[in-house]
C-alpha positions in Angstrom: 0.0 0.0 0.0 2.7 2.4 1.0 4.8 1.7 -2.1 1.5 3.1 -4.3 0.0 5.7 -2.0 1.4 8.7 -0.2 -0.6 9.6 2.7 -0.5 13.3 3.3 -3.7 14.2 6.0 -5.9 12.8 8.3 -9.8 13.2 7.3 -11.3 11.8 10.4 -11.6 8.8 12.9 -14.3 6.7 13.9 -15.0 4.0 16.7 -13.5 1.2 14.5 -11.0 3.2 12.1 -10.0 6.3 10.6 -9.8 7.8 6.7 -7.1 9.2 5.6 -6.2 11.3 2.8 -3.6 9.9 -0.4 -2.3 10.4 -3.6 -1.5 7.6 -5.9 1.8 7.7 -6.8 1.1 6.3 -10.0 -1.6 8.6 -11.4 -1.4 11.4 -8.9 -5.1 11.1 -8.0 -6.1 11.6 -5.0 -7.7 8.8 -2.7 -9.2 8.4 0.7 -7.8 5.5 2.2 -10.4 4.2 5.0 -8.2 1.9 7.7 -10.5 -0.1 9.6 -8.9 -1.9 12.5 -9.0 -5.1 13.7 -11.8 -5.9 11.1 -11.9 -9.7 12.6 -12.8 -9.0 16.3 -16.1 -10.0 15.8 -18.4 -12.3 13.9 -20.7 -9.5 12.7 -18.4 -6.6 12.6 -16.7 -9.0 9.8 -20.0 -9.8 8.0 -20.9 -6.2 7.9 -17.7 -5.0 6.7 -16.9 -7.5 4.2 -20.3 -7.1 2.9 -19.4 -3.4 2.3 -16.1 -4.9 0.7 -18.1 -7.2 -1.9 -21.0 -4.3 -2.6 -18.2 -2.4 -3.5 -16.1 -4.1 -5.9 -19.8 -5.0 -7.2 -21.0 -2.0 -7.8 -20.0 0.7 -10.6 -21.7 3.8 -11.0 -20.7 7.7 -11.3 -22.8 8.5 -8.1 -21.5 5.4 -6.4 -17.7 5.4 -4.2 -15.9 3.5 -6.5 -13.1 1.5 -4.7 -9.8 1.1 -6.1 -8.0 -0.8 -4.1 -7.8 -2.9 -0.9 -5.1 -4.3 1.3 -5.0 -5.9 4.6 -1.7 -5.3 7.0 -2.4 -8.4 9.9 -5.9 -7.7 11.3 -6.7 -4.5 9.4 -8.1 -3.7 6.5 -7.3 -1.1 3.6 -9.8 0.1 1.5 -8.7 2.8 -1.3 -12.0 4.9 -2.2 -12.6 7.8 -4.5 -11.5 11.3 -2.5 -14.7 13.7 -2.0 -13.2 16.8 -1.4 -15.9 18.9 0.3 -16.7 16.1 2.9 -20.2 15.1 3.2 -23.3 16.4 2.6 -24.1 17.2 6.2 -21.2 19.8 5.7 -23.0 21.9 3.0 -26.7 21.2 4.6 -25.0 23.8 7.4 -25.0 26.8 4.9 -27.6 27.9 2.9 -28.1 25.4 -0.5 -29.6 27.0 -3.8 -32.6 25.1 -4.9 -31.1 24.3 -8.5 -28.1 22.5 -5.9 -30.2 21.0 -4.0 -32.4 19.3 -7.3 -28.3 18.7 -8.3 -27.5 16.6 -5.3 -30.6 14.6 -5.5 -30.9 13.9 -9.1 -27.3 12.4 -8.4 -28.6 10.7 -5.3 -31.4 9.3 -6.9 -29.8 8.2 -10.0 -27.3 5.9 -7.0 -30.2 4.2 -5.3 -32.1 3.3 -8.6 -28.4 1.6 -9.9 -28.1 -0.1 -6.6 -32.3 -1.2 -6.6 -31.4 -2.3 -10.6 -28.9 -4.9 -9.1 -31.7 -5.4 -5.6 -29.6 -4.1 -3.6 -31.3 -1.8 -0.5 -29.0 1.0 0.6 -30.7 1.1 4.5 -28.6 4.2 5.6 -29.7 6.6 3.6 -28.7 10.0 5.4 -26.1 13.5 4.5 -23.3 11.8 6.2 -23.3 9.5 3.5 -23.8 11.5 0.5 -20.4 12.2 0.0 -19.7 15.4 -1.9 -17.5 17.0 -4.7 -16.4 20.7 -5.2 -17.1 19.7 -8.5 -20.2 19.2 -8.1 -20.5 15.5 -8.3 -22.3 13.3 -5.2 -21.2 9.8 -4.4 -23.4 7.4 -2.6 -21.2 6.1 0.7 -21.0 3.5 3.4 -22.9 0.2 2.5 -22.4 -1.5 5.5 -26.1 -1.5 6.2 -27.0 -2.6 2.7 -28.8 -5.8 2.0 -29.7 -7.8 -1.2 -33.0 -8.8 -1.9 -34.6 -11.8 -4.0 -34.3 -11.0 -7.4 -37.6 -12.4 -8.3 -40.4 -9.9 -8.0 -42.2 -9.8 -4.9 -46.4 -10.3 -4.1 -47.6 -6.5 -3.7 -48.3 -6.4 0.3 -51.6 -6.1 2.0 -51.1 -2.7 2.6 -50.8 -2.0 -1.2 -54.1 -2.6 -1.8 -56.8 -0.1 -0.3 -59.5 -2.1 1.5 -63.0 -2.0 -0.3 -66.1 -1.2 1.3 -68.9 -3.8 0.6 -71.6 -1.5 0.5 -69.7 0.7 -2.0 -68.1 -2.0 -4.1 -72.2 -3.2 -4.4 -72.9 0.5 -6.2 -69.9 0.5 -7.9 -70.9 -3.1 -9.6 -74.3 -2.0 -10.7 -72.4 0.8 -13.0 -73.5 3.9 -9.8 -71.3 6.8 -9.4 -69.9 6.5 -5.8 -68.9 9.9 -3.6 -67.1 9.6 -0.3 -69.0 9.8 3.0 
């Protein structure tokens, strides 16, 4: 890892690891390398975050983090991510946002979660501190630790889909009767 990225800054640390920023040596891109420690230390901190892993190298879309690289160093884990250089979206929700920015960032958002339901995949942590932002004005969908996959056969519409019929109506509406509301 060190031999292809410099690191240069520290972007911020969380309970489990820290992100940091790089440039590839080769490319001179910059990267946010995410180090998340001992990534083994438990059954279901494992599943989540190698379900992130696998959703990743899955998943390619302009409004999605792409990852670019991973590496493990004993019991952590590297994980080379595209850089988003204003932070998150959180960050720019604490100003005021102009409403053709705002359509911008969720046009962008929406376009991610329609790719990710394409392949049935449910994002489950939707929120600003994972719609990770560009000063360019590009938004990246973040952070699918939460996410599931669904069946991808379609799925019986729900009970609740349908509205419940009165009989007493649904007896007017047979015999051809315009029907008002009570």
């Amino acid at each position: 890892l060190r031999a292809r990225f410099e690191v240069s800054d520290m972007l911020g640390e969380g309970a489990y690891g820290s992100v940091a920023l790089a440039r590839d040596k080769r490319t001179g891109e910059p990267r946010a390398v995410k180090r998340i420690r001992q990534v083994f230390r438990s059954e279901p901190f494992a599943t989540v975050t190698l379900r992130e892993l696998r959703l990743l190298r899955l998943l390619s879309h302009p409004n999605i983090v792409g990852l670019h690289g991973v590496a493990t160093v004993e019991s952590t884990l590297f994980l080379v991510l595209d850089y988003m250089d204003t932070g998150d979206l959180s960050c720019l929700l604490r100003g005021t946002l102009p409403g053709w920015h705002a359509r911008a960032i969720m046009a962008q958002t929406l376009s991610a979660v329609a790719h990710l339901h394409s392949w049935s995949i449910l994002h489950r942590d939707l929120k600003p501190a994972n719609i990770l932002c560009h000063s360019s004005g590009i938004v990246k969908l973040g952070d699918f630790g939460m996410a599931r996959e669904t069946p991808h056969e379609p799925q019986p519409p729900s009970s609740w889909a349908t509205p419940p019929v009165d009989d007493d109506y649904a007896d007017e509406a047979e015999e051809g009767e315009s029907v008002a509301a009570p």
